[in-house]
C-alpha positions in Angstrom: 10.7 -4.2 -14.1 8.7 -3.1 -10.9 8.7 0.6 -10.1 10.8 1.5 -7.0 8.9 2.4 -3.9 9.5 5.8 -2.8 8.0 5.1 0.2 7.4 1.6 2.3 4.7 0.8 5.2 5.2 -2.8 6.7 2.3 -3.6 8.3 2.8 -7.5 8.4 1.8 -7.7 11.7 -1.5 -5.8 12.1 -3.9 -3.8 10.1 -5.3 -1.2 12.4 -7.0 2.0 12.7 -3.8 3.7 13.5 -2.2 2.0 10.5 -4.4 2.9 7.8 -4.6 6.6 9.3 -0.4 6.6 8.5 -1.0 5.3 4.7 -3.5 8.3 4.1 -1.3 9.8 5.9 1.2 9.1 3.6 -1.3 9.4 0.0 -1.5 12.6 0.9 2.2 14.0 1.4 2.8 12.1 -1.8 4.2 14.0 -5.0 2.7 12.7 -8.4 4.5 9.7 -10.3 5.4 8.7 -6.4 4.9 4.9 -5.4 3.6 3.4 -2.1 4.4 0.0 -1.1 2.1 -1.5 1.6 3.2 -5.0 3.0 0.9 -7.2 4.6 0.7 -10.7 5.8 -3.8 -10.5 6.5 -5.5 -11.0 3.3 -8.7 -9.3 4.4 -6.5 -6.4 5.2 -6.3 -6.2 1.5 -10.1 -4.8 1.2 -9.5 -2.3 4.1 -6.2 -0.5 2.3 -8.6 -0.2 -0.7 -11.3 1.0 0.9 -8.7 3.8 2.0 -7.1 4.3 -1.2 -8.1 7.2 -2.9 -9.2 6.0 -6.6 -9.5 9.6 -8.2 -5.5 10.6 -7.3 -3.6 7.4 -7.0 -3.7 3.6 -9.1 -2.6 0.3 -7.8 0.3 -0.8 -10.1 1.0 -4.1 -8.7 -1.1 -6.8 -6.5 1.2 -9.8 -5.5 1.7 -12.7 -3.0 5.2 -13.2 -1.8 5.4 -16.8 -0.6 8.8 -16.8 0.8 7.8 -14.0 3.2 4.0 -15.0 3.2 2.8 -11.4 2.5 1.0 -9.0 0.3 2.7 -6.3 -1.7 0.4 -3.5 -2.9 2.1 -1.0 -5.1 0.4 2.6 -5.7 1.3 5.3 -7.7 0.0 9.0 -7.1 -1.3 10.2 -10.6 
């Protein structure tokens, strides 16, 4: 069973500078044991959320490819 996102940040239709400054954004208000979904349609937008991620205090827990909705779902959870 997949975790349950405490928190959801759609960014199927662009991957910018703004975008990835609300996820850290996010990482950081986070409480431990808390998941972050991050939706996106961009592949390469893939390599820039884990550039951001921060590998010490959180763990991706799920990498898939929705086909119906043609997207990325990156799940993380704030250890």
């Amino acid at each position: 069973m997949e975790p349950k996102a405490d928190y959801i940040l759609d960014f199927r239709e662009t991957i910018s500078s703004l975008a990835l400054l609300k996820m850290t954004q996010v990482l950081r208000e986070m409480n431990k044991d808390e998941v972050l979904e991050i939706i996106t349609r961009d592949g390469d937008a893939r390599t820039d959320v884990f550039k951001v991620i921060p590998g010490a205090s959180c763990e991706v827990i799920d990498l898939e490819f929705n086909r119906e909705a043609s997207c990325f779902l990156i799940r993380v959870k704030k250890i």
